[in-house]
C-alpha positions as CSV (number, residue, x, y, z in Angstrom):
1,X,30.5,86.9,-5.3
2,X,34.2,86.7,-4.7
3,X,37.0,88.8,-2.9
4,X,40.1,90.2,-4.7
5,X,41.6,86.7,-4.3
6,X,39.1,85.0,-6.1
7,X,37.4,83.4,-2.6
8,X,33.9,82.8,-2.9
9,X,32.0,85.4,-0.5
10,X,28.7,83.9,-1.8
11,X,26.7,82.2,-4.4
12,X,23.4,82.3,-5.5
13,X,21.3,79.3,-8.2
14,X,17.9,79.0,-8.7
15,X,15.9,77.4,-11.3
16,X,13.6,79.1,-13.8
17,X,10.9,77.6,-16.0
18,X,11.6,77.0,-19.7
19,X,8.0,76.5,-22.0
20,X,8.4,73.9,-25.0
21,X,4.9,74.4,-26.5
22,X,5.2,72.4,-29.7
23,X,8.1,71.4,-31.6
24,X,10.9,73.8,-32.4
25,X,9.3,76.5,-29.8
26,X,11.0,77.2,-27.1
27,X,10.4,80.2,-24.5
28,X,11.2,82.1,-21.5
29,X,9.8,85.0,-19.7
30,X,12.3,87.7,-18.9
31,X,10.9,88.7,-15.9
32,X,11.7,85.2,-14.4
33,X,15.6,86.7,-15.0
34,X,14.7,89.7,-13.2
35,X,13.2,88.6,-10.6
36,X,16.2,85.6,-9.6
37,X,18.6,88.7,-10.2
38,X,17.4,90.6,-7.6
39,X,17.3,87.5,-4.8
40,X,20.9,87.3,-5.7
41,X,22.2,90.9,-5.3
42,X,20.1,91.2,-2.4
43,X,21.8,87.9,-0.9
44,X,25.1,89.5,-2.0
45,X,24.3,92.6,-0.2
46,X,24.0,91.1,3.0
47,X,27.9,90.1,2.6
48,X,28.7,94.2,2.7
49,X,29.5,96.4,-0.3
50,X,30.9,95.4,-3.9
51,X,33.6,96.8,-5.6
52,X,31.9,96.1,-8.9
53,X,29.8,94.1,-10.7
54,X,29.4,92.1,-14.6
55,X,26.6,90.5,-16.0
56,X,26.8,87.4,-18.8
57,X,24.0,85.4,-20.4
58,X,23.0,83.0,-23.0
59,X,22.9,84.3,-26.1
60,X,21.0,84.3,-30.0
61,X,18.0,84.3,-26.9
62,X,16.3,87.4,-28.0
63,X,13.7,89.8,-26.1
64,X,11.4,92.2,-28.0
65,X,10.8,95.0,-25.9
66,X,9.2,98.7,-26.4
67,X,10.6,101.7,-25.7
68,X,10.2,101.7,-22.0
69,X,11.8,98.0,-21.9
70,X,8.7,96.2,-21.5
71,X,8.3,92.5,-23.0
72,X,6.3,92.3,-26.0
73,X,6.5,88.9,-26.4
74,X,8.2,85.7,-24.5
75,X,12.1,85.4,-25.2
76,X,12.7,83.5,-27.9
77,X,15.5,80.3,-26.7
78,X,18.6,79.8,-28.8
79,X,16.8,76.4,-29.4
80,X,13.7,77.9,-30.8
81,X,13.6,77.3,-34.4
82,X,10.4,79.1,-35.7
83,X,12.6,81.4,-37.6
84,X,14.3,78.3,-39.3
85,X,12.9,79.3,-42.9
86,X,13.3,83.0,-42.6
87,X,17.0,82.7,-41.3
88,X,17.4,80.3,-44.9
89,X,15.6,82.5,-47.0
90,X,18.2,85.6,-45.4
91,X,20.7,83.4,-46.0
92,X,20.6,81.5,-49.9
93,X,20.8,85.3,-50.5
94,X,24.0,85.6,-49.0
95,X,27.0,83.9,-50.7
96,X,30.2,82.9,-48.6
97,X,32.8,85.4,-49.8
98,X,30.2,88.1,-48.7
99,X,30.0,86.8,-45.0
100,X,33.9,86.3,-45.0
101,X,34.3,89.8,-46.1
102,X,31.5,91.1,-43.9
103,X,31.7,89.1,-40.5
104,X,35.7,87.5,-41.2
105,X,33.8,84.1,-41.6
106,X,31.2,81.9,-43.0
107,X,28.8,82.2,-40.1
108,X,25.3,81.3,-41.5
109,X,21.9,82.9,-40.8
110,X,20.3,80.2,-38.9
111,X,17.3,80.0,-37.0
112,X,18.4,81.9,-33.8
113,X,20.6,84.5,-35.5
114,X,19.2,87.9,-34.7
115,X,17.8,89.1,-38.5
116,X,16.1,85.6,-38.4
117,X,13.9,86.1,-35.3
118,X,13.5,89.6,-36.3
119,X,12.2,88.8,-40.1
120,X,9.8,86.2,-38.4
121,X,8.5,88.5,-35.9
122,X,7.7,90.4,-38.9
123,X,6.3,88.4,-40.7
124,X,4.4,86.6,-37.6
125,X,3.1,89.1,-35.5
126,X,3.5,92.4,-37.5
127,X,1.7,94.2,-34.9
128,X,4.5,93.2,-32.0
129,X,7.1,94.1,-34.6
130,X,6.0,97.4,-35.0
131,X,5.9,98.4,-31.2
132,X,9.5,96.4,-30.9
133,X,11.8,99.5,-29.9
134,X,14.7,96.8,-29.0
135,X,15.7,93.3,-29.7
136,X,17.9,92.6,-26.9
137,X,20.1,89.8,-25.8
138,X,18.8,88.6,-22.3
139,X,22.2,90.2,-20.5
140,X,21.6,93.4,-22.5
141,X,18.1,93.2,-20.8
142,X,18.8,92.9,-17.6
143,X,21.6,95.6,-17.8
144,X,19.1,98.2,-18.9
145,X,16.9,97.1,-16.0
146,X,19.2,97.0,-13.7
147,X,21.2,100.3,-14.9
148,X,19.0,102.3,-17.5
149,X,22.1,101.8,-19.9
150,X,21.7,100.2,-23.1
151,X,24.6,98.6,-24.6
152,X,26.1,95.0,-26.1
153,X,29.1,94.2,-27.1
154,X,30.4,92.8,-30.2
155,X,31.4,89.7,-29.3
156,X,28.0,88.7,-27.7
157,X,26.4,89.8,-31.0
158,X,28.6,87.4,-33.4
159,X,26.8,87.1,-36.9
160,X,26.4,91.2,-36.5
161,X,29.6,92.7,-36.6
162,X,33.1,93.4,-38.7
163,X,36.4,91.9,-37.6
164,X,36.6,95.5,-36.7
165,X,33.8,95.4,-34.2
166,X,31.0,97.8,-35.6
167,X,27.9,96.1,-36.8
168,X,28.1,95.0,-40.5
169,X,25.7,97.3,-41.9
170,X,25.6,95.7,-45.3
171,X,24.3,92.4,-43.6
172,X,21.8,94.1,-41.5
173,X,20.5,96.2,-44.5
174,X,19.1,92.9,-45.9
175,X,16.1,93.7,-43.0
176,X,14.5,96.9,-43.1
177,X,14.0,98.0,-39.3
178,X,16.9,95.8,-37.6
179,X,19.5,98.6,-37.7
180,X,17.7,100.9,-35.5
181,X,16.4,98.0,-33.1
182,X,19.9,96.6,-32.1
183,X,21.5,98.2,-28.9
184,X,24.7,99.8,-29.4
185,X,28.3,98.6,-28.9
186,X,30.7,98.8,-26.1
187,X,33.8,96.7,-25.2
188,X,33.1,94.0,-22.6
189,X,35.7,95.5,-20.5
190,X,33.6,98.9,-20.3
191,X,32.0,100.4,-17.0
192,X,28.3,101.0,-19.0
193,X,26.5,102.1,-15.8
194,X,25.7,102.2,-12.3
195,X,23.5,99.8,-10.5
196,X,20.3,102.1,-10.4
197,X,17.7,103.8,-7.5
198,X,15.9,100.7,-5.4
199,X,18.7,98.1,-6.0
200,X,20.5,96.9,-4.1
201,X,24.4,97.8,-4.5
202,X,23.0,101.2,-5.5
203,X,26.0,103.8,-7.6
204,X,28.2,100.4,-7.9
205,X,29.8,100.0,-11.4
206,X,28.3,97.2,-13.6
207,X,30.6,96.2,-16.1
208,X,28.9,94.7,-20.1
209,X,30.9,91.9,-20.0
210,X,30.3,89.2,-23.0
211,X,28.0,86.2,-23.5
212,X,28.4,82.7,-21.7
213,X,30.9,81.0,-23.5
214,X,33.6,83.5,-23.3
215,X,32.7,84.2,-19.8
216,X,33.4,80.8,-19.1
217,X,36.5,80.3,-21.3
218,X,37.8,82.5,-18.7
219,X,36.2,80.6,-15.8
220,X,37.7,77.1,-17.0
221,X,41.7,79.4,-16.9
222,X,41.5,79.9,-20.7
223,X,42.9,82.6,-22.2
224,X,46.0,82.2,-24.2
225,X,46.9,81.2,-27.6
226,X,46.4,77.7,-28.2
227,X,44.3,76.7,-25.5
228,X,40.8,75.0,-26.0
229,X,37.9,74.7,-23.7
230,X,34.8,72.0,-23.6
231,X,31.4,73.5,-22.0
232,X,29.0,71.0,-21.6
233,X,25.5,72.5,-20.0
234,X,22.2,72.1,-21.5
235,X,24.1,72.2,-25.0
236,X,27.9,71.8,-25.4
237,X,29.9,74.5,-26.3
238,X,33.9,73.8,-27.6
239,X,36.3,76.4,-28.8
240,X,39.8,76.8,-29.5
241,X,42.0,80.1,-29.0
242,X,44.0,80.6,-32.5
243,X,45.0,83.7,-34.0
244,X,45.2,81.5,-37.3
245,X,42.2,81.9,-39.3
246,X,41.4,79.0,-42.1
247,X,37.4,79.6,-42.4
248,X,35.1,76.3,-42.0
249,X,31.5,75.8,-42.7
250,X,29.8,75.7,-39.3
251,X,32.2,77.2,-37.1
252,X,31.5,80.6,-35.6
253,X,34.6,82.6,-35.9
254,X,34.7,85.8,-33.3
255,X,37.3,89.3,-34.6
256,X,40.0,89.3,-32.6
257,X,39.4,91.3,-29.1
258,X,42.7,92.1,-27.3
259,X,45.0,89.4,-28.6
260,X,42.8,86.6,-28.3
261,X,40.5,84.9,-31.1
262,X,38.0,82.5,-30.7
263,X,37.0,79.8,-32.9
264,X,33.9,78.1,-31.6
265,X,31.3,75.4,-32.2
266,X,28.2,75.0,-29.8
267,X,25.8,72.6,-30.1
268,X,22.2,72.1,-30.0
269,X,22.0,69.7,-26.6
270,X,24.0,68.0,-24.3
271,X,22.6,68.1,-20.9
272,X,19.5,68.4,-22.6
273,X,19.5,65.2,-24.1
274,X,20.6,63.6,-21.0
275,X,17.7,65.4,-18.8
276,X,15.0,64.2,-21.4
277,X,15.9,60.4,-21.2
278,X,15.9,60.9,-17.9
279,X,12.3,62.1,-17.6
280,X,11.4,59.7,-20.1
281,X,13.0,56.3,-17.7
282,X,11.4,57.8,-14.9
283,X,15.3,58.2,-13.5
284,X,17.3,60.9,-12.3
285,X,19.9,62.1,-14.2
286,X,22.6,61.1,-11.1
287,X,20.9,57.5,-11.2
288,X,21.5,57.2,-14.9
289,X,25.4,58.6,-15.4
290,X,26.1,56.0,-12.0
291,X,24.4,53.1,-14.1
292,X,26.6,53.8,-17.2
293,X,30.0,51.8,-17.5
294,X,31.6,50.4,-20.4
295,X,30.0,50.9,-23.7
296,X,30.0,47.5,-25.8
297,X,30.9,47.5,-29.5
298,X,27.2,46.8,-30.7
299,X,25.5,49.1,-28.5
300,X,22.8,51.0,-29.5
301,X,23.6,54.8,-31.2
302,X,22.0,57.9,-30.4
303,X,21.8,60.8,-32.8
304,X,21.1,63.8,-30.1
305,X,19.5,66.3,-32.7
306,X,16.1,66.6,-30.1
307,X,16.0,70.1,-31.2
308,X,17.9,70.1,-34.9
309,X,21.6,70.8,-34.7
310,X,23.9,73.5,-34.3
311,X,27.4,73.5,-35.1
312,X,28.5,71.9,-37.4
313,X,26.7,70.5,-39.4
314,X,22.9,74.0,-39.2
315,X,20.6,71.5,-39.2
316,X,17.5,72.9,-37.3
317,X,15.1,69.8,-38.9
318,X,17.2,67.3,-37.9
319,X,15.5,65.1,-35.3
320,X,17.3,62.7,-32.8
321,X,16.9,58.8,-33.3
322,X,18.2,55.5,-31.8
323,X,20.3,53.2,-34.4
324,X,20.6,49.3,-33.6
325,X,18.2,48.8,-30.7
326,X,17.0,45.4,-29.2
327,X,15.1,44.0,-26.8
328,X,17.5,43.2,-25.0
329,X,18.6,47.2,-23.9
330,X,17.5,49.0,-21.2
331,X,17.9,52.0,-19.1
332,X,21.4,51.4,-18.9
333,X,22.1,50.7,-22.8
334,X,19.8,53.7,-23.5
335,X,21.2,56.1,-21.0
336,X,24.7,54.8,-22.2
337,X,23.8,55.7,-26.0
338,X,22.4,59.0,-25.1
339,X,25.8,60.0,-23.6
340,X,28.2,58.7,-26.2
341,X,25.6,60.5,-28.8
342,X,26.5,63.6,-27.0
343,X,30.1,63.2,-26.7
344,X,30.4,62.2,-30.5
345,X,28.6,65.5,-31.3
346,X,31.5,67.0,-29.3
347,X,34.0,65.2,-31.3
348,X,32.3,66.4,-34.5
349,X,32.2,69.7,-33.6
350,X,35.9,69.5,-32.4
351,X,37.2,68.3,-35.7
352,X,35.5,71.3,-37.3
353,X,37.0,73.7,-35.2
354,X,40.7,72.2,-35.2
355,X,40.3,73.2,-38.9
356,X,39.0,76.2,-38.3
357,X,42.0,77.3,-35.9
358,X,44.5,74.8,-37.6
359,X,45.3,73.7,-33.7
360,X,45.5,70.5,-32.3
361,X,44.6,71.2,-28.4
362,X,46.9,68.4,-26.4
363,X,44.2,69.2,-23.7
364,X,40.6,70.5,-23.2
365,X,39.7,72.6,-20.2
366,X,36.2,71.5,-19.4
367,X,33.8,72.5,-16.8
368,X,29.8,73.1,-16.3
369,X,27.1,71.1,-14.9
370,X,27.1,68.2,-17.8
371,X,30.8,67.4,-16.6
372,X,29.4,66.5,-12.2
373,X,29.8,62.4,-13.7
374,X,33.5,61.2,-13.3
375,X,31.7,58.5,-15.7
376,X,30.6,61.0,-18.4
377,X,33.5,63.2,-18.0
378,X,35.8,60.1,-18.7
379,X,33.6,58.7,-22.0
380,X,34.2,62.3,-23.1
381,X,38.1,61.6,-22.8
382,X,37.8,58.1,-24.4
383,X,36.2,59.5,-27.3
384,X,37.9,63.2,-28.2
385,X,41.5,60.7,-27.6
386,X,42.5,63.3,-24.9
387,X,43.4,64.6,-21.9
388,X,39.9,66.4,-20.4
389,X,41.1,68.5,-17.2
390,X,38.1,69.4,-15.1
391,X,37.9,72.6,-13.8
392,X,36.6,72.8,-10.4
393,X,33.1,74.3,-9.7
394,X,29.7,73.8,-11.6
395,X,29.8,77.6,-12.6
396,X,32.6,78.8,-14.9
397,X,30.5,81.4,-16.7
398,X,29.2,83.1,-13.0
399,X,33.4,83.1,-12.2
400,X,34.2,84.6,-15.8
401,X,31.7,87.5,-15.3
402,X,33.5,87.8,-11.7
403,X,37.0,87.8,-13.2
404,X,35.6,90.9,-15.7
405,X,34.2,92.5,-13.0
406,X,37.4,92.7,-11.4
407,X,39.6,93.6,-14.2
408,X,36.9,95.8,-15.7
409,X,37.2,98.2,-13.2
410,X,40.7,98.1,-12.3
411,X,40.7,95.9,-9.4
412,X,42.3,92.9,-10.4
413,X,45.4,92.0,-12.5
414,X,45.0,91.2,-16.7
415,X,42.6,88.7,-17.4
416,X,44.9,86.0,-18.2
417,X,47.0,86.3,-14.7
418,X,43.7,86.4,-12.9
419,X,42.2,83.0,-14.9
420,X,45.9,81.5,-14.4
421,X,45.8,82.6,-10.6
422,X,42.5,81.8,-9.6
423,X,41.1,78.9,-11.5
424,X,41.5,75.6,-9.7
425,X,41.8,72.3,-11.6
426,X,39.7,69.2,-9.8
427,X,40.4,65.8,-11.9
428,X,42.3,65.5,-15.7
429,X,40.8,62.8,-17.5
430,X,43.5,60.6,-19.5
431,X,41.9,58.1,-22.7
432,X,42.2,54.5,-21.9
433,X,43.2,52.7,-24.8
434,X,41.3,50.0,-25.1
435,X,37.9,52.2,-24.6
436,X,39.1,55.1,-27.1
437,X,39.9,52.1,-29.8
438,X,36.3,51.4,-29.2
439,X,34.8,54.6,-29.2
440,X,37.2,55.3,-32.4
441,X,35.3,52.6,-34.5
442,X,31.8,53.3,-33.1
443,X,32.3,57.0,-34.2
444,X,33.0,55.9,-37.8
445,X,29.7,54.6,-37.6
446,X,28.0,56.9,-35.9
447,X,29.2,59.9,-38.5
448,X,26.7,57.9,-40.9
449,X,23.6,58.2,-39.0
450,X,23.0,61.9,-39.1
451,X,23.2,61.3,-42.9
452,X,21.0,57.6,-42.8
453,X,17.8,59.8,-41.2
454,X,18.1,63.4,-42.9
455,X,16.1,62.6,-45.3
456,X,13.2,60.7,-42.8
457,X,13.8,64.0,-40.2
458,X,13.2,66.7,-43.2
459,X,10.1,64.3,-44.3
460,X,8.7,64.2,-40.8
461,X,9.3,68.1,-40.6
462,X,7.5,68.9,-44.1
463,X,4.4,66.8,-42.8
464,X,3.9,68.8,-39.7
């Protein structure tokens, strides 16, 4: 919560359970949303009345709901990958030049894209299908709970829509039943409803808003031409704002909303990786980051695919692995590996999407939880070969959806004098030479491992 000059009036976190049943599932239960939503507007309320408010949320989650917005079935996670072979069988049928002329880019059909999970809930549990009145993003959720609107907008449901913002009906013909099941557009800047009857903030506008990483483009101060931005939370998220367009395999390419386009690439764990080793040593993620210094030029290599890969590469079989490992390692070396793995994904993904935008980013605006380690947030530096500025606060998507809030309804200035005003910087991050020259060849290396263990990862996959 946060006053017309961007102050923080209050804040609310809490932590909600994620199930990992087997491999490749991944679940949550919606009402878990619900329920921390409430403690925080009624913690808000207790600060006096709001102006208005925004929601934002991960997205390619999905919620199967029936017509009276009850959950049919757990949310499927953007890491889930049971829909892996339905997504591929959607997409071999697809060719490039279609999704170019249908979605303004070569955005594939992967395991958490929204006709994927629907064609495997299908196919899986006919019976949920058939009672599914809505598949909803979990922000589109909430907003129908909280405000009996239903709604998304276009840029939260990238992979469905035109450059022109409607849904790309010849794409979403290639599933019977998915037309009528997504929730209709709106601009993110819309007021879609009023808080409803036993909320609290009762009759106060509630703005759509957009998905996490544009909320917290906005959060880290981006949003001009040019400027790029590095998310690093459970999975990273980079992105570049171009209004060039060169289309690249694996990067997701958003239409153009309001002057500003955005090419991005998230991945499939960063934080993530870093909490399971963690677990795994019996550490705590702070003890590991502090034990991490310089990384020697035979150290062990990690491949951080623990749940397949995202961007760039669509992998969702890949499987993570160590490379060159001795007895002589421990937590340190492991913990070590598991971070460079992670920032070499990064590095992957941002060579992909300088293409993409044909922009070389002299800086990256970076923020979330995975950036708390001066150590971490300085190996990131050493191996992208630039500037990292550090945006302060662990919470750039919560301050994005603030921001929209504010401009949504009038309150506050444009979006990029409010990001430019109220957005603080905490620490820039220059490359140190010698480290980046050692990083540079260890990446060369590492680019080979991903291709060294597809073919063990697919084997492994085809046996279970």
């Amino acid at each position: 919560m946060i006053d017309l000059r961007g102050r923080r009036v209050a804040e609310f976190a809490a932590a909600y359970p994620t199930r990992r049943l087997a491999a490749g599932q991944v679940e949550q239960d919606p009402e878990d949303w619900l329920r921390l939503v409430r403690q925080a507007l009624e913690q808000f309320a207790r600060q006096g009345r709001a102006a208005a408010l925004c929601l934002t949320s991960q997205v390619n989650t999905h919620v199967f709901v029936d017509s009276g917005l009850s959950v049919l079935h757990p949310a499927l996670v953007w890491q889930d990958t049971r829909a892996a072979e339905a997504g591929a069988a959607l997409d071999r049928g697809i060719s490039s030049a279609e999704k170019i002329a249908w979605l303004g880019a070569p955005i594939p059909v992967d395991a958490s894209h929204a006709l994927a999970r629907m064609a495997w809930m299908q196919a899986a549990h006919p019976a949920i299908w058939e009672r599914s009145a809505h598949v909803l993003l979990p922000r589109d959720w909430v907003l129908a709970r909280l405000t009996g609107a239903l709604a998304s907008d276009p840029i939260s449901s990238v992979g469905l829509v035109t450059p022109g913002f409607a849904y790309a009906d010849p794409l979403i013909a290639r599933l019977g039943g998915a037309k009528e099941r997504l929730a209709p557009l709106a601009d993110p800047f819309a007021v879609v409803g009023h808080v409803g009857p036993d909320w609290p903030f009762e009759g106060v506008p509630v703005v759509l808003g957009v998905m996490d990483a544009w909320a917290s483009l906005f959060g880290l101060g981006v949003a001009r031409d040019g400027e790029a931005f590095y998310l690093s939370g459970t999975s990273e998220v980079l992105g570049i704002m171009s209004a060039d367009l060169h289309p690249e395999p694996g990067i997701i390419t958003f239409p153009e909303w309001r002057g500003l386009r955005l090419h991005a690439a998230p991945t499939q764990s960063g934080g993530a990786s870093l909490d399971w080793v963690a677990r795994l040593l019996g550490r705590s993620v702070a003890d590991l980051a502090a034990m991490v210094g310089a990384v020697a030029a035979d150290a062990p290599l990690f491949l951080p695919h623990l749940q397949g890969e995202r961007a760039p590469i669509w992998d969702a079989a890949s499987r993570g692995g160590f490379a060159g490992l001795t007895t002589a390692h421990g937590p340190a070396e492991i913990a070590a590996a598991v971070m460079e793995g992670v920032a070499f994904s990064a590095r992957l993904a941002l060579e992909a999407l300088e293409r993409s935008a044909g922009v070389v980013p002299p800086v990256l605006r970076a923020g979330g939880g995975g950036f708390a380690s001066d150590g971490w947030a300085q190996m990131r530096a050493d191996v992208l070969g630039r500037p990292v500025l550090r945006v302060a606060g662990r919470d750039p998507g919560a301050v994005g959806a603030a921001l929209m809030a504010g401009v949504g309804t009038g309150v506050m200035a444009d979006l990029a004098t409010a990001a430019g005003t109220l957005v603080t910087s905490d620490r820039t991050f220059l490359p140190r030479p010698t480290e980046s020259g050692r990083a540079e060849a260890r990446y060369a290396i590492w680019r080979d491992l991903y291709g060294a263990l597809r073919p063990v990862s697919h084997a492994l996959g085809a046996a279970g």
